[in-house]
C-alpha positions as CSV (number, residue, x, y, z in Angstrom):
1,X,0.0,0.0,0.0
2,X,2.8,2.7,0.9
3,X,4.7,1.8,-1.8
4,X,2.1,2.6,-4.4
5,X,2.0,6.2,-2.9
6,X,5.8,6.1,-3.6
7,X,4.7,6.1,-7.5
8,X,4.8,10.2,-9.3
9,X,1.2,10.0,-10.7
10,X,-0.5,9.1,-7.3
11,X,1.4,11.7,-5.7
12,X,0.1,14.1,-8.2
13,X,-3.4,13.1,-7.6
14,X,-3.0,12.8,-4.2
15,X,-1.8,16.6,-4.3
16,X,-4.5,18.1,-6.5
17,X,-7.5,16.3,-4.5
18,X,-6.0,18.3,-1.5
19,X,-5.6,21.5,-3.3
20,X,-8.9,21.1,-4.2
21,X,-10.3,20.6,-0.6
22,X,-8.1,23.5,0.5
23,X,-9.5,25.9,-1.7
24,X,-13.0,25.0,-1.4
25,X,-15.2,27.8,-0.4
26,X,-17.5,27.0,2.2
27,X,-21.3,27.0,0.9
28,X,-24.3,29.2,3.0
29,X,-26.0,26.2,4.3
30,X,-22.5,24.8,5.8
31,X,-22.0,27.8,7.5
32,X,-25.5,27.8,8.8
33,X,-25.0,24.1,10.1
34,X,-21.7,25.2,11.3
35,X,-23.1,28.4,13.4
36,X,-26.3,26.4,14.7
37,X,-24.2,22.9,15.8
38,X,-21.9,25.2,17.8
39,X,-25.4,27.0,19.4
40,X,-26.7,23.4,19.9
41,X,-23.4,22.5,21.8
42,X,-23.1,25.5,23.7
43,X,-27.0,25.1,24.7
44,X,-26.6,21.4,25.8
45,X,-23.2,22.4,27.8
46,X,-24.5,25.1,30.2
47,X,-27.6,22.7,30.6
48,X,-25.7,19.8,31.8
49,X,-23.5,22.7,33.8
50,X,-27.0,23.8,35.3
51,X,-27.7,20.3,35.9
52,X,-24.6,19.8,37.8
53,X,-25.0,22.3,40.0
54,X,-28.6,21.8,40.6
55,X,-28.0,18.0,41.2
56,X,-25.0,18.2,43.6
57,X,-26.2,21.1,45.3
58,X,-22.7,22.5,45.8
59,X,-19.7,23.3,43.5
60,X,-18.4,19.8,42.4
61,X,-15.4,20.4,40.4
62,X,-16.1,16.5,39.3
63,X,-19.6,17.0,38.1
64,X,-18.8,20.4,36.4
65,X,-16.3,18.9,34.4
66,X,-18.0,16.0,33.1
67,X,-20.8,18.3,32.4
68,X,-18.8,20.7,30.2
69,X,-16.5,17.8,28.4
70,X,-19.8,14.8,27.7
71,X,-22.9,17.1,27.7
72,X,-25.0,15.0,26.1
73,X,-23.8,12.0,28.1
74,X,-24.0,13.9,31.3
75,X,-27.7,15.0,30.4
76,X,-28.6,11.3,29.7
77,X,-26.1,9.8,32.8
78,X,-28.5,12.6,35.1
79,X,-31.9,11.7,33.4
80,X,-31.3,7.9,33.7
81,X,-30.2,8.1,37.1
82,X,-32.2,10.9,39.1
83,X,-34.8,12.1,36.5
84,X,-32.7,15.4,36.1
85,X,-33.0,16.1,39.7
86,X,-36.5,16.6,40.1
87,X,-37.6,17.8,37.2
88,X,-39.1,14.8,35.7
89,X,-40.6,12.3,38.0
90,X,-38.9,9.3,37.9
């Protein structure tokens, strides 16, 4: 396999398809996904940091940290195991 990236054509190939991805201009709707993904993100990480603090009832440098790095996990990990700390029954 790494020798056939040795040969001078695949090299050249493998150097235009890059050029080409390099210089790509990003379309609208990418930046749109890109701009709400990031909102989505930052929405689900200062709810799982709410969470945190709502479910430890103190500052819990453990819990705040797992709630800002797995966001979604910790929202799921709460939910599964205490019903989001009262606000769904369980």
């Amino acid at each position: 396999m790494f020798l056939l990236l040795e040969l001078p054509f695949i090299k050249d190939l493998l150097n235009k398809k890059e050029e080409k991805f390099q210089n790509r201009q990003k379309t609208t709707l990418e930046v749109f996904f890109n701009i709400l993904s990031g909102i989505i993100s930052s929405l689900l990480a200062l709810f799982a940091l709410y969470l945190s603090f709502r479910c430890s009832g103190r500052f819990d440098l453990g819990q705040v940290l797992l709630a800002l790095i797995f966001a979604p996990f910790y929202i799921v990990y709460q939910l599964a195991t205490s019903g989001l700390c009262g606000m769904i029954p369980k």
